[in-house]
C-alpha positions, 0 to 999 in steps of 0.5 A: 449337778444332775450329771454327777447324781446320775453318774453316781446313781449309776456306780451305785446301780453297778456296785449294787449287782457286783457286791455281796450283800445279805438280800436276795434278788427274786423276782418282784421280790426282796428277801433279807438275810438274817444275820447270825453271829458266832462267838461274836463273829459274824457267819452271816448267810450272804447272797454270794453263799446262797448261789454256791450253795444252788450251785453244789445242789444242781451238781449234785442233782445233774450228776446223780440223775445222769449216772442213776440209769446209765447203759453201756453207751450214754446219751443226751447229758451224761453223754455230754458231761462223760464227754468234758469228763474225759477231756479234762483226764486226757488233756488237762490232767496226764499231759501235765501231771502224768498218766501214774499220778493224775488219778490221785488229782481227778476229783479235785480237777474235776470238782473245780471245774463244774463247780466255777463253771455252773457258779459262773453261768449262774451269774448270768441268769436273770436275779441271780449273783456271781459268787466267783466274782467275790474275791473271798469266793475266789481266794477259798477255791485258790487256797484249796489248790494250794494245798492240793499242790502242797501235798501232792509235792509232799507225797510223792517226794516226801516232806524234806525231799519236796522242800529241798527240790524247791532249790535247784542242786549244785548252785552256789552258797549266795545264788542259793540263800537268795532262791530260797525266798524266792521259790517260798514266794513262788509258791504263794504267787501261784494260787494268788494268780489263780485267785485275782485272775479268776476274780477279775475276769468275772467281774470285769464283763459285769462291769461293761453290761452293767455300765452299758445298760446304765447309759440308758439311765444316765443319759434319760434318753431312748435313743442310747437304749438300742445301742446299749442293748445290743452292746450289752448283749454281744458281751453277754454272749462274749461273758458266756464263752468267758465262764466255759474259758476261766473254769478251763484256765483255772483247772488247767493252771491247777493241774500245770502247778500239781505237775510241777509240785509232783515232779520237780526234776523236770 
């Protein structure tokens, strides 16, 4: 009876850390949320929105301090984010959308990158929440790529040009008919594979830190707490080097599905 309380107060503590909630974990401190409801919907301020929002503020406040003095040849930061700056133009965008398109894309390729990367590494601060670790959160960056995907197709061929190239020409009438669903899945699969890949990944590494340090609890005894700990934090340096490769994942993904919206007779 006791093991299955501490298991359950186990899953409870992992659960607690995972889900969304409307209280802030602050140092000695809990800060409940109000609730706020419009037209009888409820738009409550949740835990997961407040470190979305810290992290658009610490982007804001990075970039605009590190462009605000900058010279001919930047250094320390600036030199640094200039650094990341050019390896997503270069590597990740012209290769795969092409050197005339990929400036329309820029923007977006490099607003998903910092944007998972610092929400990411927020979740491995001490008190603080990972917001890509919400499915919800997940899905809205996953639905904004869709869209980008959708109207760089369409602008580049044209509506009907962009919809008609989804089909490969020259196929019979029945293989045709049957591609089509096919290829209007395909384009819902995409962000849907950027949307739980994301999601899972985040969530997983917390789970085994989580898990880990709950051994401590679960078995009430000193001895597990070394090895606990010690496998704790190798994950959690693993989980740094995971959040640096899924906000590259997720923009390389993005720019690999723009590229082929944009040019469908490759």
């Amino acid at each position: 009876m006791a093991s299955e309380n501490a298991a359950e107060g186990k899953k409870d503590y992992i659960m607690e850390h995972l889900l969304d909630s409307s209280e802030l974990h602050l140092p000695f401190l809990h800060v409940e949320i109000p609730r706020f409801e419009l037209f009888g919907v409820d738009v409550s301020i949740t835990r997961h929105v407040v470190m979305m929002w810290v992290a658009a503020a610490f982007l804001l406040w990075v970039f605009i301090r590190t462009t605000r003095r900058r010279g001919l040849v930047p250094s320390g930061l600036a030199n640094l984010l200039e650094s990341v700056v050019v390896f997503i133009r270069d590597e990740i965008a012209v290769p795969n959308i092409g050197a005339k398109e990929a400036g329309r894309f820029l923007p977006f390729l490099f607003t998903v990158f910092f944007f998972i990367l610092t929400c990411n590494l927020l979740g491995l601060v001490p008190y603080g929440a990972t917001a890509t670790g919400n499915v919800s959160v997940t899905a809205g960056l996953a639905i904004c790529a869709f869209l980008v995907i959708q109207m760089g197709g369409i602008l580049h061929n044209g509506f009907l040009g962009y919809f008609k190239g989804l089909v490969p020409h020259g196929l019979p009438l029945p293989i045709t008919l049957l591609m089509i669903p096919i290829e209007l899945i395909g384009l819902v699969a995409k962000p849907f594979a950027l949307c739980i890949r994301l999601f899972a990944n985040m969530t997983a590494g917390h789970v085994i830190i989580l898990a880990l340090l709950g051994l401590i609890f679960m078995f009430k005894s000193y001895a597990v707490a070394p090895v606990s700990v010690l496998f704790a934090l190798a994950i959690y340096l693993l989980e740094i080097f995971v959040a640096l490769v899924q906000a590259y994942i997720f923009t390389m993904l993005s720019a690999v599905f723009i590229g082929m919206a944009v040019h469908q007779d490759h």
